[in-house]
C-alpha positions in Angstrom: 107.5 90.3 75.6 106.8 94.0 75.0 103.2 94.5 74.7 102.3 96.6 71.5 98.3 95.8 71.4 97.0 99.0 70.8 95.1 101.3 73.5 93.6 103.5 71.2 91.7 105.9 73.5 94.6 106.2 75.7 97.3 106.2 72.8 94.7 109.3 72.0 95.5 111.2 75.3 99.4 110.6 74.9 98.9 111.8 71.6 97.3 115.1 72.8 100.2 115.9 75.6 102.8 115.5 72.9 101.3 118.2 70.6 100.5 120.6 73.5 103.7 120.0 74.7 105.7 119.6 71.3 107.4 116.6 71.8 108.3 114.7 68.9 109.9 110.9 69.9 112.5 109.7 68.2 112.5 105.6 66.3 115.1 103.5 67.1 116.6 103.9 63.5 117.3 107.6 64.2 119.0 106.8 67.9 121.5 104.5 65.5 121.5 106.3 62.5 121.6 110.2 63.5 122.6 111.6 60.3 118.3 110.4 59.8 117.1 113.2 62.6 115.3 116.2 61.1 116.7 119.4 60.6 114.2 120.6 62.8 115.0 119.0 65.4 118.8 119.5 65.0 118.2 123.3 65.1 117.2 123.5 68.2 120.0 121.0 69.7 122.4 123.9 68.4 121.6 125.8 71.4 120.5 123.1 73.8 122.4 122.1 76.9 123.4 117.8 76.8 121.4 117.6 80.3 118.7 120.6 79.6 114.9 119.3 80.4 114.0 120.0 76.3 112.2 117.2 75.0 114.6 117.5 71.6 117.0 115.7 74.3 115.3 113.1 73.1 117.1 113.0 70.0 120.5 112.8 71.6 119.9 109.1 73.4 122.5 107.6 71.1 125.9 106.8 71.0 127.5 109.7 68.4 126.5 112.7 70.5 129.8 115.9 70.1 131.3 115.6 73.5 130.0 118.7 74.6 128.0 120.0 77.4 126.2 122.4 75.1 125.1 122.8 71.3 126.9 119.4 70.6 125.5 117.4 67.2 126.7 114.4 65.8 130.0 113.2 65.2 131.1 109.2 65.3 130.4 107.2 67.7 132.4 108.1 71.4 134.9 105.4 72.3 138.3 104.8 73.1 141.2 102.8 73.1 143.0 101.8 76.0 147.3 101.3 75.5 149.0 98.3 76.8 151.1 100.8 78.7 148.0 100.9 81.1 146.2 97.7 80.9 149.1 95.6 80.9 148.1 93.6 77.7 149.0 92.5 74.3 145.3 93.2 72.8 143.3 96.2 72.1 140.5 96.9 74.9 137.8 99.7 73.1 135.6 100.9 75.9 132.4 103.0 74.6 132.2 105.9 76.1 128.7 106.6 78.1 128.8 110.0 79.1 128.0 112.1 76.7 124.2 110.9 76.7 121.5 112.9 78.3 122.0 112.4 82.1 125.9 111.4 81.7 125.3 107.5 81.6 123.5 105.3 78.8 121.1 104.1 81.0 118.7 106.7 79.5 118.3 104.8 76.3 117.6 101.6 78.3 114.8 103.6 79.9 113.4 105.1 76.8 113.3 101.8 75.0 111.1 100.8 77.6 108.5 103.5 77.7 108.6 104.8 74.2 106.6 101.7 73.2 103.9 101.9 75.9 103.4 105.3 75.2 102.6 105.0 71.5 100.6 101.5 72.1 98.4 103.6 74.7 99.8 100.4 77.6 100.9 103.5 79.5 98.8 106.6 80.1 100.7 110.2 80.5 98.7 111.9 81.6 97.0 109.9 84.5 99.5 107.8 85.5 103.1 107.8 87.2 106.5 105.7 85.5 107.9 104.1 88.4 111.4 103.6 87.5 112.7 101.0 90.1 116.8 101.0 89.6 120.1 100.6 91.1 121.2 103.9 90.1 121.3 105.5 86.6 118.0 103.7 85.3 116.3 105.5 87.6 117.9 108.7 87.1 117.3 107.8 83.1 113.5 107.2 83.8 112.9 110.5 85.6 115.0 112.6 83.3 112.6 110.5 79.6 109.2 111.0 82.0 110.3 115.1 82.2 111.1 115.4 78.3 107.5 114.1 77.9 105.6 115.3 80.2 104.7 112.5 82.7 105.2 111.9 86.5 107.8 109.4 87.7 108.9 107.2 91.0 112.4 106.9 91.0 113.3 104.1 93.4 116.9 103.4 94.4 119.3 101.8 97.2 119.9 104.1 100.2 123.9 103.6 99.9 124.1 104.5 96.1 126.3 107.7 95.6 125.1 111.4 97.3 125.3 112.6 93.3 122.6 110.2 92.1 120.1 111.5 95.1 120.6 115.3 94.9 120.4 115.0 91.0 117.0 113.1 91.4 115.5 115.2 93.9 115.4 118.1 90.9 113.9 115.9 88.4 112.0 113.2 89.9 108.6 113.7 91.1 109.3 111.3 93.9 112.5 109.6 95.4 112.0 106.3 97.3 115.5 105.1 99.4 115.1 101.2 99.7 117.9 99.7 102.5 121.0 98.5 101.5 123.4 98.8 98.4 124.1 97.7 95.2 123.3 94.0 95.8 119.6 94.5 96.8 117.9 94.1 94.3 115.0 92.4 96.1 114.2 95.1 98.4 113.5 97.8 95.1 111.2 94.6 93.8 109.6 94.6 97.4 109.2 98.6 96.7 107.2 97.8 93.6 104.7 95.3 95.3 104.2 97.7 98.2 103.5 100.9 95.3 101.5 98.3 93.2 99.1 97.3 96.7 99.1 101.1 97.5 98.3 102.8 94.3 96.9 100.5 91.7 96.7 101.6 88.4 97.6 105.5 89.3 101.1 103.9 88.4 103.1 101.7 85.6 106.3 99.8 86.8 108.6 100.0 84.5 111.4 97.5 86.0 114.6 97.3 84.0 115.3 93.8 84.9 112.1 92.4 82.9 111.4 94.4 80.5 112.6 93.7 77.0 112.6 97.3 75.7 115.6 97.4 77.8 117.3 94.4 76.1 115.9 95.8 72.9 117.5 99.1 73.1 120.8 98.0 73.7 120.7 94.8 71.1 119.8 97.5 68.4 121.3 100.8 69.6 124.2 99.8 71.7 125.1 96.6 69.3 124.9 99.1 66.5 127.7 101.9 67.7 130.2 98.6 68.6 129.4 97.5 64.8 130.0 101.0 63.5 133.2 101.2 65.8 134.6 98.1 64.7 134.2 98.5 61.1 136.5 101.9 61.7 139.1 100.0 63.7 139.6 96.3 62.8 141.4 97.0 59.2 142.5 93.7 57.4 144.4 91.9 60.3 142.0 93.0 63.5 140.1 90.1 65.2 137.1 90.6 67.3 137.3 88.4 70.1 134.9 89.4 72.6 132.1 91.3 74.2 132.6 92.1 77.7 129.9 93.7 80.1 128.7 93.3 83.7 125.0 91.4 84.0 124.1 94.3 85.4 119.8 94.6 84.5 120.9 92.1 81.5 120.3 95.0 79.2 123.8 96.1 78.2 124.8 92.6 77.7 122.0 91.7 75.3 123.7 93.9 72.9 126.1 90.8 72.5 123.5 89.1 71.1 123.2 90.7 67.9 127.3 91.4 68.0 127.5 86.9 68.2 125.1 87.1 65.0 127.4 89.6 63.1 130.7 87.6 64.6 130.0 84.2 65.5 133.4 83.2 67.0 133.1 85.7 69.5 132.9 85.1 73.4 130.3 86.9 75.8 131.7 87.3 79.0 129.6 88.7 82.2 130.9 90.3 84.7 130.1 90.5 88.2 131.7 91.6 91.4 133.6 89.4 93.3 132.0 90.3 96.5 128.3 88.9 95.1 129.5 86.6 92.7 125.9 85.2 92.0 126.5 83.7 88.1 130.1 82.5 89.6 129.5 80.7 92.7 125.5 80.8 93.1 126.3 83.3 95.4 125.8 86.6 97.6 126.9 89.5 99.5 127.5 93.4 99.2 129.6 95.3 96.9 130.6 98.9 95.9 130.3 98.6 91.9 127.7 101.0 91.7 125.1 100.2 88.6 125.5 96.7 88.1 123.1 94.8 90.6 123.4 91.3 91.9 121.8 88.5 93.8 119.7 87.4 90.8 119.5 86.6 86.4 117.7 89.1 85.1 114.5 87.8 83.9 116.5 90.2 80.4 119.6 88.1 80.0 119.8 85.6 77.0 122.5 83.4 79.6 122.4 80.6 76.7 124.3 83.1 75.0 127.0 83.8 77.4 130.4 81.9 77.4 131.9 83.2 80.1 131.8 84.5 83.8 134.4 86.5 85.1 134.4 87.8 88.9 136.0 91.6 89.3 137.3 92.4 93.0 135.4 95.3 93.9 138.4 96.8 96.0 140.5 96.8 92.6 137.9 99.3 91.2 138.1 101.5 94.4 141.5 101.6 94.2 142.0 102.1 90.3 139.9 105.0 91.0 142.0 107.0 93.0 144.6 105.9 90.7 142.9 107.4 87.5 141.7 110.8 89.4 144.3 112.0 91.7 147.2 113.8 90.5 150.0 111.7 91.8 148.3 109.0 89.6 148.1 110.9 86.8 151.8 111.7 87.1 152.7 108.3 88.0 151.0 106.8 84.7 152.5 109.7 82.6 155.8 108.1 83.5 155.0 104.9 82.4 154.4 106.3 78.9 150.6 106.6 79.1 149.8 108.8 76.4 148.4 112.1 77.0 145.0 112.0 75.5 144.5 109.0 77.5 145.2 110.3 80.9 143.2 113.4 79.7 140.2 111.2 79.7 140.4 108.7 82.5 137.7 110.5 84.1 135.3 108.8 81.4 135.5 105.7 83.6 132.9 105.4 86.7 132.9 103.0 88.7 131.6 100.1 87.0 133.0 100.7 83.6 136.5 100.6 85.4 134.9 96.5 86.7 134.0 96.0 82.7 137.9 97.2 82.0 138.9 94.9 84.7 136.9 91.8 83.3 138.1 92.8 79.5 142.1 92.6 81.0 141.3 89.2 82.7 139.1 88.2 79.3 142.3 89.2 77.3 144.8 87.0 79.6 142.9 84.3 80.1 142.4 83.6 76.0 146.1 84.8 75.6 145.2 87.4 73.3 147.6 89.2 71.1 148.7 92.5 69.0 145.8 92.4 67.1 143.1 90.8 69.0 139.6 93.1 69.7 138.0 93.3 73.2 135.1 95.4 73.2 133.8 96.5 76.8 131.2 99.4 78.1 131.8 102.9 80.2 128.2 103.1 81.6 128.7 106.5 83.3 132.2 108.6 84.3 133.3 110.3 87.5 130.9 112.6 86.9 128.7 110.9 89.3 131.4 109.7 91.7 133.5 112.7 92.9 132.0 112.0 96.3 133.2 108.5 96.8 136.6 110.2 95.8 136.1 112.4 98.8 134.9 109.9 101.1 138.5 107.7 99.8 140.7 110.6 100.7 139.1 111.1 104.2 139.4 107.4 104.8 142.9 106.8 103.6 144.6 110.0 103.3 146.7 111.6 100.8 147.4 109.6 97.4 150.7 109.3 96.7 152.9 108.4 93.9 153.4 104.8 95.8 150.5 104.3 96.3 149.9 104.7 92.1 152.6 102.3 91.2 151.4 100.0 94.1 148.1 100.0 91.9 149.1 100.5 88.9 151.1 97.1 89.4 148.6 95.3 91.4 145.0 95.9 90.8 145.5 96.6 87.0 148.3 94.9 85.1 148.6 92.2 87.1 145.3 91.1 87.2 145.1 87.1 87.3 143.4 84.4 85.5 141.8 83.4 88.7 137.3 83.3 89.1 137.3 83.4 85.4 134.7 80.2 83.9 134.3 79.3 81.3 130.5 78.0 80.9 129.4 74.7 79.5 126.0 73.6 77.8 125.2 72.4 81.9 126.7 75.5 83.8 124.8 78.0 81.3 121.6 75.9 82.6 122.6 76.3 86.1 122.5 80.0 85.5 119.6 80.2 83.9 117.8 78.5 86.6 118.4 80.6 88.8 116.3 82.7 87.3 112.9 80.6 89.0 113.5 81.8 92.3 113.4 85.1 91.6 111.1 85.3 88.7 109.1 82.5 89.0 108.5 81.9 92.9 108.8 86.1 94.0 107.5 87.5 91.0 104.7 85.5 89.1 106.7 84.9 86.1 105.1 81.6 84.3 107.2 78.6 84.3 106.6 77.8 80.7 108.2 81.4 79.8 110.9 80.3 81.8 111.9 77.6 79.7 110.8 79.0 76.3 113.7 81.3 77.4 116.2 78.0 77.0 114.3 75.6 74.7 111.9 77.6 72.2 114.7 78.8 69.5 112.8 81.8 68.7 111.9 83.4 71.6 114.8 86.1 71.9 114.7 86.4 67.8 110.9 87.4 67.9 111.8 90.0 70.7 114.5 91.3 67.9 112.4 91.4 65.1 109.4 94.1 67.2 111.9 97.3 66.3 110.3 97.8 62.9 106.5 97.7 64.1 107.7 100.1 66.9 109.6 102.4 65.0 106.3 102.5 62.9 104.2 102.8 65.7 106.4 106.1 66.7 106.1 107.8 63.5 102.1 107.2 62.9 102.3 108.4 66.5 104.6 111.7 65.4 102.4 111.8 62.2 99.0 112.0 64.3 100.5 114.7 66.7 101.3 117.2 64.1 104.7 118.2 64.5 106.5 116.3 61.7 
């Protein structure tokens, strides 16, 4: 659970560094609802750049930021729809769009659901201790990027093989960068990190690790669930259905936003993703794979899996392909061919890496359930190219030139002819298999409790009491801003 027992002498001290440093934190309500942020504080946005160290940044971890890199305010919420001329389906995929937060991927408000509460419950000191942010990418980046706006160390820990972008970014943010081996699949070897740091430094530090902590899965449940809401009142009219919620386990934050989307619309499917190279939820299984942001090799400790219906493996070579595809120019021509409209070729650089695997898992979602004309899919764009125009170069130096075969070769076989094929569809007994697979990590590696473990499954209000904390935090944040003296 998140812990909001109150610390008052060191709530004091984070008190203090906010007003010396005049940082004002935003609630919850205001990252949903940003017609609710001060004047104030949109004042100073007006001249603010999206990824400037200005703790008013703050105030831009939502969903309906102006796609601009400078002086944006607030507009709708950034999404898109994706044609059948590209897909290759009957039904409607909507992909929200992730980078125009702070930091160019959402990950940012995971990480500030996370440490917003601690701060203002005094469970984490800023001004003694370090945030250790372990992550398989843009969590981390996140973490280090919230601890600067308000004035606290950080330890951003992160797979060795995870793109050059992510590293140089961090090393001019983060107080420390930690490389663990491996890629996107080791997940255990950051948790190893943590131990070691834990043993080493004691209480100099605070672990703030994505994959159990349920500020992550609140954040997206309230914030994220929110902006698909808003989105689909503006686009389902009178003959729209919403079908499902697509997303990659990833830390099992992003996912939990399905949660609250399954109260809203209860005939809707969940459907996690994962590469077909790890496919741990599939298969019970393992290996490495190149969808950077998504990890693998456990169930987060995060992820409601009673909840989710389905499991659908994405080939990671597909993505890699449908990369090149979406960011060279004989793709781009190729597609414009096919009758891909304009505006959507002009923004196909909004995909990264793993929101192009969430596209992939909405188009085999979409088949599989036969969906039609006006049949909703709702997936996630967790970051863009932005972060990847190095893999890009690494493609072109391993493969050569991209040509205009090589774009309807794609087009054709990694995209619109996706199959059917390590999609399942999970009973009352395979969601339980899932789910215990959590022990091993959590239970046996980590210390969890056993009795948590299945108050997770059995106890029916364990993830609705988790929901219902975003009040008493959002009032802990504004007695907090009161106390400070700058609202």
């Amino acid at each position: 659970m998140i812990n909001l027992k109150l610390n008052k002498e060191v709530r004091e001290h984070n008190i203090q560094r906010c007003r010396e440093k005049g940082i004002i934190l935003p609630t919850f309500e205001q990252m949903k609802n940003p017609e609710t942020i001060p004047e104030k504080i949109r004042n100073i946005l007006k001249s603010t750049g999206l990824w400037d160290v200005n703790p008013a940044n703050l105030f831009r971890i939502g969903w309906h930021n102006e796609p601009v890199h400078s002086g944006g305010m607030f507009g709708r919420v950034n999404y898109l729809e994706l044609p059948s001329s590209l897909t290759g389906v009957k039904a409607r995929i909507l992909v929200l769009v992730g980078k125009w937060f702070p930091t160019g991927a959402h990950k940012v408000g995971a990480t500030y659901g996370c440490l917003a509460p601690s701060l203002v419950s005094g469970n984490f000191d800023s001004t003694k201790q370090k945030a250790v942010w372990p992550s398989t990418g843009n969590y981390c980046r996140g973490g280090a990027y919230n601890s600067v706006l308000l004035g606290c160390e950080s330890v951003a820990i992160l797979p060795e093989e995870m793109s050059k972008e992510r590293f140089e970014w961090l090393e001019s943010v983060a107080g420390e960068v930690i490389a663990t081996p491996g890629c996107e699949s080791n997940v255990k070897e950051i948790f190893d990190k943590c131990h070691e740091l834990t043993r080493e430094r004691g209480d100099d530090i605070v672990i703030f690790n994505q994959f159990e902590e349920f500020g992550n899965y609140l954040w997206h449940y309230e914030v994220t669930a929110g902006a698909i809401k808003e989105m689909l009142d503006a686009e389902l009219g009178e003959n729209g259905a919403f079908r499902g919620f697509i997303s990659a386990t990833g830390s099992g934050g992003t996912i939990g936003a399905g949660d609250y989307l399954k109260q809203v619309y209860p005939e809707i499917k969940i459907a996690a993703a994962e590469a077909l190279q790890c496919p741990t939820l599939l298969r019970n299984g393992f290996g490495g794979h190149r969808i950077e942001g998504i990890g693998d090799k456990h169930v987060p400790w995060v992820h409601n899996v009673k909840n989710t219906d389905m499991i659908i493996g994405v080939d990671d070579n597909d993505c890699m392909d449908i990369l090149r595809l979406f960011n060279e120019g004989a793709g781009l021509e190729y597609l414009k061919s096919t009758g891909v409209p304009a505006a959507i070729l002009d923004n196909l650089d909004l995909l990264g890496i793993s929101g192009i695997g969430n596209v992939l898992g909405a188009v085999k979602f979409a088949k599989y359930y036969e969906l039609q004309e006006d049949d909703v899919v709702v997936t996630i764009l967790t970051d863009s190219m932005e972060l990847y125009q190095s893999r890009k170069k690494e493609m072109m130096e391993a493969h050569g030139a991209f040509s205009r075969e090589d774009a309807s070769r794609i087009h054709f076989s990694s995209l619109k002819n996706q199959k059917i094929d390590n999609a399942l569809e999970l009973t009352y007994y395979e969601k339980l298999r899932v789910h215990n697979l959590k022990y091993y990590t959590w239970i046996e590696q980590q210390g969890k409790e056993l009795e948590e473990l299945n108050a997770q499954w059995y106890d029916k209000n364990y993830w609705t009491d988790i929901q219902k904390l975003t009040p008493e935090i959002d009032s802990l944040i504004e007695s907090f801003n009161r106390e400070a003296g700058l609202v």
